[in-house]
C-alpha beads as a LAMMPS data file, in Angstrom:
LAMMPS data file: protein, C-alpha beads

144 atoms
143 bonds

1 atom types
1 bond types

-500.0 500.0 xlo xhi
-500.0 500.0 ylo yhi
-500.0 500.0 zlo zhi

Masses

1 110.0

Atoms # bond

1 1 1 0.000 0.000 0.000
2 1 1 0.994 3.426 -0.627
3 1 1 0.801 6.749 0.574
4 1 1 -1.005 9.539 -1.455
5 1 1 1.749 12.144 -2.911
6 1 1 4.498 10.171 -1.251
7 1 1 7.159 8.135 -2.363
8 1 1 7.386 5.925 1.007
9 1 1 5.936 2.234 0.719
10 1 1 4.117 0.884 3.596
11 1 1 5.419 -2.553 4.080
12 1 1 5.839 -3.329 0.484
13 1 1 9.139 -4.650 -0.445
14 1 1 8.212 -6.778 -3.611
15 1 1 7.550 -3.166 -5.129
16 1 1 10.717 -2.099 -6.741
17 1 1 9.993 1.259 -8.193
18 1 1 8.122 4.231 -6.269
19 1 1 5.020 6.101 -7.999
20 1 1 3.139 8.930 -7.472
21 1 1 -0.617 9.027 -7.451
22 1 1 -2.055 12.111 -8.763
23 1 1 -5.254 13.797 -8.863
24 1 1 -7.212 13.159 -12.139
25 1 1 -6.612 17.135 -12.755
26 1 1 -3.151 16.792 -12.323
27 1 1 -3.072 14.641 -14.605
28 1 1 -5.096 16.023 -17.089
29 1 1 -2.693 19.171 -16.745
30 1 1 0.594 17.051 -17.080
31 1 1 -0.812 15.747 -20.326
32 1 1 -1.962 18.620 -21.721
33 1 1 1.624 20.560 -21.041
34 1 1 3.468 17.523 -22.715
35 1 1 1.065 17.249 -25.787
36 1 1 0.718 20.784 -26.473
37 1 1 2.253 22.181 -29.860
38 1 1 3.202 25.731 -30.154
39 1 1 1.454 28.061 -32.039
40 1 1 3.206 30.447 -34.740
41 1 1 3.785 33.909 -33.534
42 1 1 1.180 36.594 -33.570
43 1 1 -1.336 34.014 -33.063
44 1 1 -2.917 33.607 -29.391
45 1 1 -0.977 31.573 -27.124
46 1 1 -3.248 28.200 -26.316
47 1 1 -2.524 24.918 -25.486
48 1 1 -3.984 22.008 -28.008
49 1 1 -4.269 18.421 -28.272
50 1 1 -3.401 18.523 -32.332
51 1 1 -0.411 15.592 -32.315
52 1 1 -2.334 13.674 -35.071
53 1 1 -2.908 16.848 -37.242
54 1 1 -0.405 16.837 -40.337
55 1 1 0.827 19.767 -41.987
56 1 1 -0.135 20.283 -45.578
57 1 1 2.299 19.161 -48.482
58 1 1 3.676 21.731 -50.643
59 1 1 2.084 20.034 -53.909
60 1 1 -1.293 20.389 -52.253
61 1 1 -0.762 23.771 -51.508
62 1 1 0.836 24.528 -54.626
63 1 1 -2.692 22.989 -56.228
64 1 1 -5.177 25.029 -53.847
65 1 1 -3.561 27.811 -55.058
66 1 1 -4.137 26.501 -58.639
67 1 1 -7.526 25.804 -57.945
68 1 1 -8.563 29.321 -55.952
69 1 1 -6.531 31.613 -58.661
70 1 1 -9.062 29.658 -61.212
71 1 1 -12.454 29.892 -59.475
72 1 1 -11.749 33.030 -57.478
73 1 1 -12.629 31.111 -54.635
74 1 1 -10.701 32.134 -51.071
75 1 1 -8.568 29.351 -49.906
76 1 1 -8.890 29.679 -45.721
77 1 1 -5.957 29.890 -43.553
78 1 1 -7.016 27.469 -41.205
79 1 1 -7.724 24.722 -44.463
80 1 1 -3.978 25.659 -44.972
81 1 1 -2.475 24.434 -42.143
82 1 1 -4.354 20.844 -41.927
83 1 1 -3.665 18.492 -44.881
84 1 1 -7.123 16.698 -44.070
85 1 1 -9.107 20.081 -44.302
86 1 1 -7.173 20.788 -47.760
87 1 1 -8.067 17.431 -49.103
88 1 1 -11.514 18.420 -48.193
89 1 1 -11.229 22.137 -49.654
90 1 1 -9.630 20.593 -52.507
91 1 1 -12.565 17.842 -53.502
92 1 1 -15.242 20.362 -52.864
93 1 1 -13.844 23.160 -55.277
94 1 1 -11.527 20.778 -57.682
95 1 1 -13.861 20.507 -60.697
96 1 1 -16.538 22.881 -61.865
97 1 1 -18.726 21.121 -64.160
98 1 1 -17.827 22.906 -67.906
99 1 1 -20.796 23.809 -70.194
100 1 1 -18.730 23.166 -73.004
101 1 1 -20.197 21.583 -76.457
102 1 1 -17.087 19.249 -76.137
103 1 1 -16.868 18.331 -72.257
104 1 1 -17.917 15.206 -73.115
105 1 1 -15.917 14.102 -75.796
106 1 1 -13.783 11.545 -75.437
107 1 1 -10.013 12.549 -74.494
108 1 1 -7.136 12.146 -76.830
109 1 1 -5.580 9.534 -74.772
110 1 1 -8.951 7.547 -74.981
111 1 1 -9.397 8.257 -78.671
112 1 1 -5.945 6.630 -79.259
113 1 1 -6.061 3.663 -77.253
114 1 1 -9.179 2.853 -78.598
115 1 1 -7.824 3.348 -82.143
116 1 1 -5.093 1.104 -81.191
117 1 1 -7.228 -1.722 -79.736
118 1 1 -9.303 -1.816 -82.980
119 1 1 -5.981 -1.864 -85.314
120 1 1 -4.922 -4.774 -83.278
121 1 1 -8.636 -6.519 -83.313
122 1 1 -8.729 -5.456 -87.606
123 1 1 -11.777 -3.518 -86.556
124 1 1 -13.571 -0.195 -86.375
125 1 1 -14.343 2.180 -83.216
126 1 1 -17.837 3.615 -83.912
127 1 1 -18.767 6.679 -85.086
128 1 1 -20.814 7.362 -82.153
129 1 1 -18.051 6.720 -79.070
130 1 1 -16.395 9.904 -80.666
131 1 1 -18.652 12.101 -79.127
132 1 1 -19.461 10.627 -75.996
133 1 1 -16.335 9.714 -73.302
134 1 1 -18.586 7.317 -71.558
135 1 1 -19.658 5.359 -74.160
136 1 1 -16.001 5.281 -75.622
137 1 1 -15.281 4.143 -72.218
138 1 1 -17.545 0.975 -72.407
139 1 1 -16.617 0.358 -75.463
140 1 1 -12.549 0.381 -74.571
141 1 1 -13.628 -1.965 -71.635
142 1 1 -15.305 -4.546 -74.127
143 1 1 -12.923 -4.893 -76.924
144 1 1 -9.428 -5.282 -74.302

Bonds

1 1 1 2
2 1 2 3
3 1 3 4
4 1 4 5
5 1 5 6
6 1 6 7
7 1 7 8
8 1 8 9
9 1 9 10
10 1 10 11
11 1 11 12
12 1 12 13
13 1 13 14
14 1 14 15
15 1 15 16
16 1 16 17
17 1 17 18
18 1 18 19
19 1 19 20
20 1 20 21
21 1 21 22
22 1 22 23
23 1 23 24
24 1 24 25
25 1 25 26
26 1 26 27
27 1 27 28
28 1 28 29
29 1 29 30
30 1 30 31
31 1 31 32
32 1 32 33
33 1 33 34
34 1 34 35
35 1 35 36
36 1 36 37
37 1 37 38
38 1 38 39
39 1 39 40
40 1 40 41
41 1 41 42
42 1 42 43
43 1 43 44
44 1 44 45
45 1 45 46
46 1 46 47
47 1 47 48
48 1 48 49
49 1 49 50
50 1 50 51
51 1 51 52
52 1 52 53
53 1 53 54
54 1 54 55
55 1 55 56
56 1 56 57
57 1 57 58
58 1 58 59
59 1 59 60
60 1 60 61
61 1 61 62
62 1 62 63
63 1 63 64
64 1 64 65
65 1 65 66
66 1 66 67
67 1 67 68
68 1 68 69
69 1 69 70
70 1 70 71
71 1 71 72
72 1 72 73
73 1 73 74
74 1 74 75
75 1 75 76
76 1 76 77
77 1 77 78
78 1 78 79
79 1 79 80
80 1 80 81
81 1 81 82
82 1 82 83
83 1 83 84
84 1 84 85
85 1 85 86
86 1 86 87
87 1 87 88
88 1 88 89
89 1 89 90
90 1 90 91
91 1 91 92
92 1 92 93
93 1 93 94
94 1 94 95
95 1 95 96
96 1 96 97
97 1 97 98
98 1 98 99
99 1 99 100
100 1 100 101
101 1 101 102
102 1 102 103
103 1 103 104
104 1 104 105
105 1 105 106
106 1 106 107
107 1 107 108
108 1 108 109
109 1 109 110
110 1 110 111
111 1 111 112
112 1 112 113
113 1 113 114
114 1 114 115
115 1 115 116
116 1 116 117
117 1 117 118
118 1 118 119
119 1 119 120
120 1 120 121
121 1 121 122
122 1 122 123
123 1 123 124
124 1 124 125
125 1 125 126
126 1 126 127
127 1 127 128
128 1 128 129
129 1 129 130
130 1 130 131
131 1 131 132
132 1 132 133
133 1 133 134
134 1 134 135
135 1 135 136
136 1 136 137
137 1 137 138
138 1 138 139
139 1 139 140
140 1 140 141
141 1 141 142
142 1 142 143
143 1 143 144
């Protein structure tokens, strides 16, 4: 048995190494000061629990800033320091649906490897996969 806040057993001497209990507060505070991350300067001095937040890659940044100088949207500091919240702010604002006549064409990449696959099968890609990707799509999928 032990006494509270000491490090004196009471007539334990299979024990070998001394602990301290603590309050559940002091505890709580211990962890807190040995988890906390600093904050950049300027910003208000707090204490936070953010060990499992990671910071954003360059190439993700680099990309948001693609994406916001494109839509004119505002890319948020605080997305900018979380690479979970950029992924997020990235999906959400990555592809504006274009009212193009041609947004659904086929690609050239498609149009080529299809091509390819129908020299190789002594065949013909039809006339209507060239102006829709999906069907040019099913179509690449059959004839493999």
């Amino acid at each position: 048995m032990w006494c509270i806040r000491a490090s004196i057993p009471i007539h334990l001497d299979f024990v070998p190494i001394m602990f301290y209990i603590l309050s559940r507060t002091e505890m709580e505070r211990s962890m807190l000061q040995s988890s906390s991350v600093g904050t950049d300067i300027g910003s208000h001095n707090t204490q936070s629990n953010d060990y499992h937040r990671l910071p954003v890659t360059e190439k993700q940044l680099n990309y948001a800033r693609q994406i916001s100088q494109r839509t004119g949207q505002v890319l948020p500091w605080e997305t900018q320091q979380d690479r979970q919240a950029m992924s997020r702010w990235i999906d959400q604002y990555r592809e504006i649906p274009s009212t193009n006549k041609f947004a659904n064409y086929p690609s050239s990449k498609q149009v080529a490897f299809a091509e390819r696959i129908a020299r190789y099968k002594r065949s013909e890609v039809p006339h209507e996969c060239f102006r829709d990707r999906s069907l040019m799509s099913n179509w690449i999928d059959s004839n493999r």
